[in-house]
C-alpha positions in Angstrom: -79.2 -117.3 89.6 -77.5 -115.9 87.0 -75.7 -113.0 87.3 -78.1 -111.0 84.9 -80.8 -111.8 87.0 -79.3 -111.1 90.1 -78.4 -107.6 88.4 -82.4 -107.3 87.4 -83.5 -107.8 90.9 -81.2 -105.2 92.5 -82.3 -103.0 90.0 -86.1 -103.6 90.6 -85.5 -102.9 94.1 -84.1 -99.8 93.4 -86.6 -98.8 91.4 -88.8 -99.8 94.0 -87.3 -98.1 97.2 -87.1 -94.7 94.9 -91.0 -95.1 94.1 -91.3 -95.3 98.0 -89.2 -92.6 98.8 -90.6 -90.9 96.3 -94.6 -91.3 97.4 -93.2 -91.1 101.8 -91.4 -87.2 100.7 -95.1 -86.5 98.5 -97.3 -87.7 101.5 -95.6 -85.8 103.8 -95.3 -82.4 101.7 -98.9 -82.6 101.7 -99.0 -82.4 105.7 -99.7 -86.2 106.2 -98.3 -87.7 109.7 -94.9 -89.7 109.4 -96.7 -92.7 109.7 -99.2 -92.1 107.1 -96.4 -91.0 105.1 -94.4 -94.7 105.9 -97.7 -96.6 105.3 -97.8 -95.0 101.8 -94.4 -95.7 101.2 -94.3 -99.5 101.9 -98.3 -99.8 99.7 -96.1 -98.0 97.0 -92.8 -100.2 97.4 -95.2 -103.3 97.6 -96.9 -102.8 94.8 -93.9 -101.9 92.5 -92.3 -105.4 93.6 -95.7 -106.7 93.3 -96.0 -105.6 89.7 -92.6 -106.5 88.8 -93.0 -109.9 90.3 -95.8 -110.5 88.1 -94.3 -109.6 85.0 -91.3 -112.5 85.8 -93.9 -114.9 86.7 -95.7 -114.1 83.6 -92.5 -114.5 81.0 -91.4 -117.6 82.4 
C-alpha cells in the first residue's frame, strides 16, 4: 500500500470511530442503557466503514 492510501484508511477510521462516539454519547443522552448505547455505536461505526468500503470497491 501506498502511503496515501495508508493515510486514507486511518483517516476513514477516524472518521468512523467519531461517528460512533458520536451516536454511543447521543444514545445515551437520551436515557438509553450503556449497552444499547455500545450496540448503536458499533451499527454506526460499521456502517461508516461499510460505506466507505464501498465507495473503494466501487472506484477501482
Amino acid at each position: 500500500m501506498s502511503p496515501l492510501q495508508i493515510l486514507s484508511l486511518l483517516l476513514a477510521l477516524s472518521v468512523a470511530l467519531h461517528v460512533g462516539v458520536a451516536a454511543a454519547f447521543f444514545a445515551h443522552r437520551t436515557r438509553a442503557g450503556i449497552t444499547q448505547a455500545g450496540r448503536m455505536a458499533a451499527v454506526a461505526t460499521a456502517t461508516v466503514l461499510g460505506i466507505y468500503l464501498a465507495g473503494v470497491a466501487a472506484y477501482r
